[in-house]
py3Dmol code that shows the C-alpha trace and the ligand (Angstrom):
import py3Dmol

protein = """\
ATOM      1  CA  UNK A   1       0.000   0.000   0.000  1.00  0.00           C
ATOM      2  CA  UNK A   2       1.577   3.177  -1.518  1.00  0.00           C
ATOM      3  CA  UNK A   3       0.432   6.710  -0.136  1.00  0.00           C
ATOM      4  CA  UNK A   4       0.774   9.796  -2.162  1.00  0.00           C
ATOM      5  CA  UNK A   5      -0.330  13.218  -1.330  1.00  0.00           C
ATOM      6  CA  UNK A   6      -0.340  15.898  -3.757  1.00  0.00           C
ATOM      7  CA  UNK A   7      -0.761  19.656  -4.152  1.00  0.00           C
ATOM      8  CA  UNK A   8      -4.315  20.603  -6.034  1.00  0.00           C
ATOM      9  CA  UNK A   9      -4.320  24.266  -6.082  1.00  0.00           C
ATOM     10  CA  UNK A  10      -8.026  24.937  -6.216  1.00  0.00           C
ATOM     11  CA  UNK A  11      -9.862  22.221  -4.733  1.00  0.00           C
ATOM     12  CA  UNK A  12     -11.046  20.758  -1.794  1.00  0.00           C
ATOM     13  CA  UNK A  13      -9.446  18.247  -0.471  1.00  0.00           C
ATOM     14  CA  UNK A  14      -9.901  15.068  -2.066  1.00  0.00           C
ATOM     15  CA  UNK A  15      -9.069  11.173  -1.003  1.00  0.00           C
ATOM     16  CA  UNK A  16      -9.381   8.652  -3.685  1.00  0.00           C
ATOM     17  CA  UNK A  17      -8.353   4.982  -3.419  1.00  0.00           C
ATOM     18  CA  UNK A  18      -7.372   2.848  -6.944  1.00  0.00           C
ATOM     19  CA  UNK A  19      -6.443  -0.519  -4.969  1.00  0.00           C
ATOM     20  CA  UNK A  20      -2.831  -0.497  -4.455  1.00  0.00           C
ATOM     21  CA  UNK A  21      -2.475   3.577  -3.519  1.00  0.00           C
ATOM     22  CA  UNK A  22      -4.144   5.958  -1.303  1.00  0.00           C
ATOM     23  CA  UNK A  23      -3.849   9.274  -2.811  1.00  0.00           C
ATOM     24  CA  UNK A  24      -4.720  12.734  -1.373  1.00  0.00           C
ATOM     25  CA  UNK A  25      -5.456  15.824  -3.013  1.00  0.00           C
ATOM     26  CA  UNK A  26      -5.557  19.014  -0.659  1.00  0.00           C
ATOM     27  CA  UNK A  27      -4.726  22.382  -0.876  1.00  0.00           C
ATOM     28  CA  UNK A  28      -6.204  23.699   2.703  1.00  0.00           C
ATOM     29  CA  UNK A  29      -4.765  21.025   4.639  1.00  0.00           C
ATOM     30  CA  UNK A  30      -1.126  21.203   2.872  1.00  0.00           C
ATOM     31  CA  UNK A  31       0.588  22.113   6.400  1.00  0.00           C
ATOM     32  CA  UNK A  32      -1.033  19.694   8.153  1.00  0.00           C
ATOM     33  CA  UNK A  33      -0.023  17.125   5.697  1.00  0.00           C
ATOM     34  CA  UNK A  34       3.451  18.115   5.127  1.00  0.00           C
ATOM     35  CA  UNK A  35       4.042  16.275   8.177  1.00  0.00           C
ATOM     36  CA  UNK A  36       1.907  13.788   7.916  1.00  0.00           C
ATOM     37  CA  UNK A  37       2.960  12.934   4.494  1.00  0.00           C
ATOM     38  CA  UNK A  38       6.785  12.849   5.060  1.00  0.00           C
ATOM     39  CA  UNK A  39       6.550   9.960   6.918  1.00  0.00           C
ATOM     40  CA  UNK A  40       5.825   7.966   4.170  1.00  0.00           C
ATOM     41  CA  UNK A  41       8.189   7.211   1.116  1.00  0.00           C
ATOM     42  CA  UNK A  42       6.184   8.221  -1.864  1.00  0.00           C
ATOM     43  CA  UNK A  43       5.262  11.932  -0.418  1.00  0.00           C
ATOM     44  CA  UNK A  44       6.243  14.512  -2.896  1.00  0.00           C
ATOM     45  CA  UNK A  45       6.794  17.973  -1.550  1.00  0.00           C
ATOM     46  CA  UNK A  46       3.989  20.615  -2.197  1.00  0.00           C
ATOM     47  CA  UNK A  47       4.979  23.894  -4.469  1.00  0.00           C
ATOM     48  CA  UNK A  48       3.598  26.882  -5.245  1.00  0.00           C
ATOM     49  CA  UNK A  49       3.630  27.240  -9.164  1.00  0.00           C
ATOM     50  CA  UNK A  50       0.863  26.844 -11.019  1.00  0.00           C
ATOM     51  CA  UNK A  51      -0.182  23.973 -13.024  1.00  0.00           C
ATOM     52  CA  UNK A  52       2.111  22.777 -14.934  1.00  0.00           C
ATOM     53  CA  UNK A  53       5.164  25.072 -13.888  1.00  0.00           C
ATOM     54  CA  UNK A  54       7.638  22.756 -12.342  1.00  0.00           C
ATOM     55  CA  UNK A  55       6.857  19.774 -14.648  1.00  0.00           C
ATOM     56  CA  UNK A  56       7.238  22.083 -17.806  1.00  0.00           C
ATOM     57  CA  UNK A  57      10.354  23.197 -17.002  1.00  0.00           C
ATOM     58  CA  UNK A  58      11.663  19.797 -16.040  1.00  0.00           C
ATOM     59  CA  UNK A  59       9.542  18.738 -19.341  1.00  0.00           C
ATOM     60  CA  UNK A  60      11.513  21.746 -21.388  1.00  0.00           C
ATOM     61  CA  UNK A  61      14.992  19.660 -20.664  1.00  0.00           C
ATOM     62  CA  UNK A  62      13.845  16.377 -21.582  1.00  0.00           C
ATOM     63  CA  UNK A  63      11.946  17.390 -24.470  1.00  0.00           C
ATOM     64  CA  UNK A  64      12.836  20.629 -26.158  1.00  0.00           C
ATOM     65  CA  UNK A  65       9.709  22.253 -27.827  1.00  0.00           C
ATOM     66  CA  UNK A  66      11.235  24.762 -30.172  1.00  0.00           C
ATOM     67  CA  UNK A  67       8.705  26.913 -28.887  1.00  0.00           C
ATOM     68  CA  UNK A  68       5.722  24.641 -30.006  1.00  0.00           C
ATOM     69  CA  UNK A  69       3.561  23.595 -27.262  1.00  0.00           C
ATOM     70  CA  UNK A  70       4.078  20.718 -25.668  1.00  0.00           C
ATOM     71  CA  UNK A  71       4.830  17.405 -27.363  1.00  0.00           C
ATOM     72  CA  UNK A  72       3.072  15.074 -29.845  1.00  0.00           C
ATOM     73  CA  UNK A  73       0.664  12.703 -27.755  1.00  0.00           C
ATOM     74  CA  UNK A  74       1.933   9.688 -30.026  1.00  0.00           C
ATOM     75  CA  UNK A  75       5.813  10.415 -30.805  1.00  0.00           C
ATOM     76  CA  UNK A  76       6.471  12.105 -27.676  1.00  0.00           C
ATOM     77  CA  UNK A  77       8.044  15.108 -29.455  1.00  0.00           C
ATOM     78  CA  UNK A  78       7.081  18.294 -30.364  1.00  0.00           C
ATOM     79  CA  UNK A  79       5.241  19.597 -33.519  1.00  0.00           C
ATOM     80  CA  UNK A  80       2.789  17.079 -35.836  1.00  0.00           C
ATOM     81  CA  UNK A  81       3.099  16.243 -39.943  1.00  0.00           C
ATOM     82  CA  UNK A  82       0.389  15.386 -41.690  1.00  0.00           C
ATOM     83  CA  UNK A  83       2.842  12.791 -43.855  1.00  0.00           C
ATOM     84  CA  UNK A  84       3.573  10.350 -43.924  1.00  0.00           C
ATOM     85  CA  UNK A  85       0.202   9.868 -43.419  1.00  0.00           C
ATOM     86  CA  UNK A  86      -0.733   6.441 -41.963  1.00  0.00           C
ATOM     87  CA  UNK A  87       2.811   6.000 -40.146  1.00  0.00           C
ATOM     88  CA  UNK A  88       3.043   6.742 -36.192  1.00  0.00           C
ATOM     89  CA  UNK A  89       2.633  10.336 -34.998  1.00  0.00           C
ATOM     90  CA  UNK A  90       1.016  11.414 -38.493  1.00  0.00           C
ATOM     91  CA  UNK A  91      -2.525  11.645 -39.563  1.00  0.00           C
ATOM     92  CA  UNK A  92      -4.071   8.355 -39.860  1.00  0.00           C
ATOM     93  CA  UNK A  93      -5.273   6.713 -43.371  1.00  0.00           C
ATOM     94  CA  UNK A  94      -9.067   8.169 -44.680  1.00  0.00           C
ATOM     95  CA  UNK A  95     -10.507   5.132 -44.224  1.00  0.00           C
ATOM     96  CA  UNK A  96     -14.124   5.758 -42.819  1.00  0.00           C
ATOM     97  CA  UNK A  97     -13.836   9.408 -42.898  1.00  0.00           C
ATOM     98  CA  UNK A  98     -10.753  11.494 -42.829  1.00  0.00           C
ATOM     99  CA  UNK A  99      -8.665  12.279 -39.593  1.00  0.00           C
ATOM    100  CA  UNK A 100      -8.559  15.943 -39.983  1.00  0.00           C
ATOM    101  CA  UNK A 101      -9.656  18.542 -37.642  1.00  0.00           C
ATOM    102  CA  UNK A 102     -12.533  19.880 -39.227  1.00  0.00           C
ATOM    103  CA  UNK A 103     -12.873  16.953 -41.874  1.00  0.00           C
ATOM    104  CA  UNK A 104     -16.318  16.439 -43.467  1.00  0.00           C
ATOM    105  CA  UNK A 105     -18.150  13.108 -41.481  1.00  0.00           C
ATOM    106  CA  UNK A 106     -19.457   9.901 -42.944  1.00  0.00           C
ATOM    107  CA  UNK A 107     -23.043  10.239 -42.624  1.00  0.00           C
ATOM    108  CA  UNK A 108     -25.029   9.431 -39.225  1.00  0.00           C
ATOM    109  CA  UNK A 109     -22.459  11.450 -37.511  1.00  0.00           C
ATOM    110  CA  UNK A 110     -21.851  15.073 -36.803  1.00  0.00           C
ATOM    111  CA  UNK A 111     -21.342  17.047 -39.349  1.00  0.00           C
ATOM    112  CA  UNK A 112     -17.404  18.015 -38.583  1.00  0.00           C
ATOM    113  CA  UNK A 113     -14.403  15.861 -36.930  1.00  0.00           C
ATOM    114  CA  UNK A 114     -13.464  17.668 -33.558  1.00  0.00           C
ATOM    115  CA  UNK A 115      -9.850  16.302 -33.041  1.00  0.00           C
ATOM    116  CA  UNK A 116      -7.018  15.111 -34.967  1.00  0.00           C
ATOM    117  CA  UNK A 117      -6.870  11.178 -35.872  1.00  0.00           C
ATOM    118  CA  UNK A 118      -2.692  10.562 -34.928  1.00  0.00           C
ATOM    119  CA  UNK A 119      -1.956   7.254 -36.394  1.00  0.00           C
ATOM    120  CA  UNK A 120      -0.316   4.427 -33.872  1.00  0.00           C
ATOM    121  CA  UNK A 121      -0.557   0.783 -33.190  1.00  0.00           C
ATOM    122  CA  UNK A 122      -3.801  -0.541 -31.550  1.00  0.00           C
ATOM    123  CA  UNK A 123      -3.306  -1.771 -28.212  1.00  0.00           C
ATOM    124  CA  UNK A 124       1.118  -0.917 -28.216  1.00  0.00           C
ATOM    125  CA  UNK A 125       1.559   2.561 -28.471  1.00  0.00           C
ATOM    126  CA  UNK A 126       1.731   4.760 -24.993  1.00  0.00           C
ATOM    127  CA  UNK A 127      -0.025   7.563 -25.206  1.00  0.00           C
ATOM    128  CA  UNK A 128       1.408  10.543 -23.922  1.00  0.00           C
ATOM    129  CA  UNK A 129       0.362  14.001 -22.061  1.00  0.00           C
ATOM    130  CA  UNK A 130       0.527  16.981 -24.429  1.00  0.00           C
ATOM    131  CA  UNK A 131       1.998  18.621 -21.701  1.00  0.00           C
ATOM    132  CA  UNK A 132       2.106  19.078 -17.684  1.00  0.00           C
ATOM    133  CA  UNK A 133      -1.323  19.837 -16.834  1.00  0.00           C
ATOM    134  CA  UNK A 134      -4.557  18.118 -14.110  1.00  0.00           C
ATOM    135  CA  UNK A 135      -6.111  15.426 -14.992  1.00  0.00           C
ATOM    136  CA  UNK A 136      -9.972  16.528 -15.241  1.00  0.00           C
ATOM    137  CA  UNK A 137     -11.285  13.464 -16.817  1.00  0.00           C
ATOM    138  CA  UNK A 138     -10.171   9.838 -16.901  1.00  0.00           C
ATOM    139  CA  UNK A 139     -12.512   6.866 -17.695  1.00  0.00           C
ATOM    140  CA  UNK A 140     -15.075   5.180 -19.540  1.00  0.00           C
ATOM    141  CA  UNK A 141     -16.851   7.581 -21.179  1.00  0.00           C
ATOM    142  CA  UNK A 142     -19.193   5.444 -23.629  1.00  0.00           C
ATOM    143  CA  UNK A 143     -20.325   6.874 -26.459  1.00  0.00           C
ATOM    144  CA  UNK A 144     -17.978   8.351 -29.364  1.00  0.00           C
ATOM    145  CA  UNK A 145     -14.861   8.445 -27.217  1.00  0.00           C
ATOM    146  CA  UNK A 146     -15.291   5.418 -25.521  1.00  0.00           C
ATOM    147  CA  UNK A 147     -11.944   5.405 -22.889  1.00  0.00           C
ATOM    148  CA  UNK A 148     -11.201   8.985 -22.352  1.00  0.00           C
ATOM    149  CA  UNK A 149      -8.517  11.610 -20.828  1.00  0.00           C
ATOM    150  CA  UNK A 150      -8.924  15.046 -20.385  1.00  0.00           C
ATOM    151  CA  UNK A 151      -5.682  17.112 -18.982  1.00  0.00           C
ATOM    152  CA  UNK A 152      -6.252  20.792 -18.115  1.00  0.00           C
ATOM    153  CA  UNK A 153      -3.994  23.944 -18.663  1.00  0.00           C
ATOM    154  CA  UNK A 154      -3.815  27.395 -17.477  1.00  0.00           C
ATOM    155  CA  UNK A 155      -5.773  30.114 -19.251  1.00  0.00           C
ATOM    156  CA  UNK A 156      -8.282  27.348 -20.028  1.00  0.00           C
ATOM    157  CA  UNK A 157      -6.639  25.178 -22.302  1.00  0.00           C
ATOM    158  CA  UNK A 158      -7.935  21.343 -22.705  1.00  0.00           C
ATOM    159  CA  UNK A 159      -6.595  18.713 -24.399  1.00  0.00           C
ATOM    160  CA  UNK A 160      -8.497  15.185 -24.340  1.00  0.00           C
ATOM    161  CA  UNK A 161      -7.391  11.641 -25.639  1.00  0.00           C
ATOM    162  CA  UNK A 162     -10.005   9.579 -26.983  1.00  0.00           C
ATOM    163  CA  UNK A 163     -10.214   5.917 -28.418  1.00  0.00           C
ATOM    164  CA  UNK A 164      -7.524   4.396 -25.174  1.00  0.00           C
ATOM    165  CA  UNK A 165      -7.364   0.351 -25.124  1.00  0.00           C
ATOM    166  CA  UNK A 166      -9.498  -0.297 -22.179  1.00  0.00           C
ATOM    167  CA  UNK A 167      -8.782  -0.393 -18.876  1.00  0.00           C
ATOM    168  CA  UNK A 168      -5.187   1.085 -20.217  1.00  0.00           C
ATOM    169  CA  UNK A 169      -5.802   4.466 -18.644  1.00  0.00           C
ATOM    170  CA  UNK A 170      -2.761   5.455 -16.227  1.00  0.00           C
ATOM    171  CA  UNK A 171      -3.641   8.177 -14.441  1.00  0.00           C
ATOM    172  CA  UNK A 172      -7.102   9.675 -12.413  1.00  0.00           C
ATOM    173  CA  UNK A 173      -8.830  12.686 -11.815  1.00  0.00           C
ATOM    174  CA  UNK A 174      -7.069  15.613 -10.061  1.00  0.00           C
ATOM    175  CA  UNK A 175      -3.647  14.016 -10.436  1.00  0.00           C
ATOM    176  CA  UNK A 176      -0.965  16.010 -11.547  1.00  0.00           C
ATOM    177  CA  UNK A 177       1.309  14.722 -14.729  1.00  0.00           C
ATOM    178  CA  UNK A 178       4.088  15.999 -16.389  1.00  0.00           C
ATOM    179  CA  UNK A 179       5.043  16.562 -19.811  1.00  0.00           C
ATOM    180  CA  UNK A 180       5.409  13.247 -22.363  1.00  0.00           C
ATOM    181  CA  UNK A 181       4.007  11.338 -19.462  1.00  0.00           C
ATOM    182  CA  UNK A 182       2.593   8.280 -20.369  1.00  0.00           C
ATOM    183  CA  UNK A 183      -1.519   8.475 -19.458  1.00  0.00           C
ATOM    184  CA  UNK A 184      -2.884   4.867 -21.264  1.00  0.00           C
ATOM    185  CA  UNK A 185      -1.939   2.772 -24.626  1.00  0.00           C
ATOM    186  CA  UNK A 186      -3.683   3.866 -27.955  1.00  0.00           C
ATOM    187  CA  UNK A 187      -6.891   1.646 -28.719  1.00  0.00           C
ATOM    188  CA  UNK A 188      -9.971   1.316 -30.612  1.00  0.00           C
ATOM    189  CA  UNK A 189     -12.960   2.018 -28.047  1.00  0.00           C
ATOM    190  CA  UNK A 190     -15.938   4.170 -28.861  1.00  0.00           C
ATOM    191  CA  UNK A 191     -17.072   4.889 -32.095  1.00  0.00           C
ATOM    192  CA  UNK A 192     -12.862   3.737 -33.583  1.00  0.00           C
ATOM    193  CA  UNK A 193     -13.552  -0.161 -34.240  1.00  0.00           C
ATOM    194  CA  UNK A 194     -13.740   0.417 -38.034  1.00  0.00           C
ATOM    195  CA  UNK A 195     -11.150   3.105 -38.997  1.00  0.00           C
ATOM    196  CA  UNK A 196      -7.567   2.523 -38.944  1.00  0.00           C
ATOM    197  CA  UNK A 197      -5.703   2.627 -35.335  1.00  0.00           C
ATOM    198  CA  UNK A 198      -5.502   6.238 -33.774  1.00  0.00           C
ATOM    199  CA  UNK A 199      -6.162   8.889 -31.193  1.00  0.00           C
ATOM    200  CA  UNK A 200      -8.627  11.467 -31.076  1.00  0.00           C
ATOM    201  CA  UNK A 201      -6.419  14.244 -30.082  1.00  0.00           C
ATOM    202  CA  UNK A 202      -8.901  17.216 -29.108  1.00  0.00           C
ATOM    203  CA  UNK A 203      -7.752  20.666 -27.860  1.00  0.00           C
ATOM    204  CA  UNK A 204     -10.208  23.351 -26.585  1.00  0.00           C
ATOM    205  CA  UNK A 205      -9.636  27.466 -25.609  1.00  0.00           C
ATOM    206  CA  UNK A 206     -12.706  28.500 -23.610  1.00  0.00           C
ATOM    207  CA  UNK A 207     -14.300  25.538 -24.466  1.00  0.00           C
ATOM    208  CA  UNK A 208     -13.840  25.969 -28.115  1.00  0.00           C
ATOM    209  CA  UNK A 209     -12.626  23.431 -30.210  1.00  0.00           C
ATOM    210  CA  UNK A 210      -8.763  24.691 -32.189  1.00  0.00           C
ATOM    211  CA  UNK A 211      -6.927  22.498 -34.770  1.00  0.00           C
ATOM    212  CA  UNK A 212      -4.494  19.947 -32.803  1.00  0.00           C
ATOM    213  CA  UNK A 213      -2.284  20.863 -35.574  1.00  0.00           C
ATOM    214  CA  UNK A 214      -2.131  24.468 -35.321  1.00  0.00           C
ATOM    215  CA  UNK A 215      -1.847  23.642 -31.570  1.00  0.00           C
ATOM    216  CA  UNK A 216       1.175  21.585 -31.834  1.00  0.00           C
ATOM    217  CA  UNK A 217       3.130  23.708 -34.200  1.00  0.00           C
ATOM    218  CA  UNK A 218       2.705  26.956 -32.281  1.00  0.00           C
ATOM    219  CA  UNK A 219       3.172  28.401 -29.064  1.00  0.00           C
ATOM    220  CA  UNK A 220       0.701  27.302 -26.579  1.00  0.00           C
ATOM    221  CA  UNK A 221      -2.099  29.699 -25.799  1.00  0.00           C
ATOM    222  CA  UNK A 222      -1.622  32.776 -23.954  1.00  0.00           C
TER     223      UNK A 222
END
"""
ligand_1 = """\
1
ZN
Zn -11.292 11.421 -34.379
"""
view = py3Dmol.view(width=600, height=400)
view.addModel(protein, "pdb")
view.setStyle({"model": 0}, {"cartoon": {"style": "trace"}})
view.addModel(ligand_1, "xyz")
view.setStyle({"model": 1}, {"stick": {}})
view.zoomTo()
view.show()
């Protein structure tokens, strides 16, 4: 039995057990737990940066971004090619609809593709956090999606990982995770069991869907 207590800026304190690991959440009782935490091996000291600070920077060395934002959730490295397409870390084949952000849907389906299709192998290939961020989501979502991550960013920037093999996923809500860190393995759930193997890679601003692309190839939002 593993205990872990970490630093969640804006919440209440949370306690969450997945079996093996009692983990804590807190940012009101951070003092308190300091102490109570050190005794025990896994404790990780709490900071005062925001989301994402410490593990970015540590991120930056092990994975310069050229100033693109964060790193490819499939390669592990910044920026994304649309070619070759088909090959690991590039757009997936058109088979069953194109993997575009934006693309045009086969028919029964909304009318535009929210996310960008990165092609990997089903059921091998880690998938990785875009950058450090909080885990918001993490689960069966049904649907679409099927097994889903969502990792939240400062000034309201989402990204979300769709598709994972089930029962894959890595990491739970309100936990912390650093750049490249590996969050589940690339599947086929939801609506994926037909097209060639990817993940829906999804990034939001406010809530409003921006091309993965663009995302990946630029500075993250400000
Ligand atoms: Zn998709």
């Amino acid at each position: 039995m593993a205990f872990v207590v970490s630093h969640f800026p804006d919440g209440e304190p949370i306690l969450c057990s997945d079996g093996d690991t009692i983990r804590i959440y807190t940012s009101a009782l951070a003092d308190w737990l300091f102490v109570l935490g050190s005794m025990f091996s896994e404790y990780r000291p709490r900071d005062n940066a925001q989301d994402g600070e410490l593990a970015g920077a540590a991120g930056a060395a092990a994975n310069p971004t050229d100033g693109r934002c964060g790193v490819n959730p499939v390669t592990g490295n910044p920026g994304f090619t649309r070619d070759p397409v088909g090959q690991p870390g590039h757009l997936r084949a058109p088979i069953l609809g194109e993997g575009q952000w934006g693309a045009r849907r086969p028919r029964n389906h909304p009318p535009r593709h929210t996310g960008l299709d990165i092609a990997g192998e089903l059921n091998v290939t880690p998938i990785r956090s875009n950058r450090a961020g909080t885990v918001t989501y993490a689960g069966n979502a049904g649907g679409n999606g099927g097994y889903i991550v969502a990792i939240d960013y400062p000034n309201n920037v989402r990204t979300q990982y769709m598709h994972l093999q089930a029962d894959s996923i890595l990491v739970a809500t309100y936990q912390r995770v650093t750049q490249g860190q590996q969050i589940g393995t690339l599947g086929n759930t939801g609506n994926a069991g037909g097209t060639p193997p990817h993940v829906h890679f999804a990034v939001s601003v406010a809530n409003q869907g921006v091309d993965p692309a663009t995302y990946l190839n630029s500075p993250c939002p400000q």
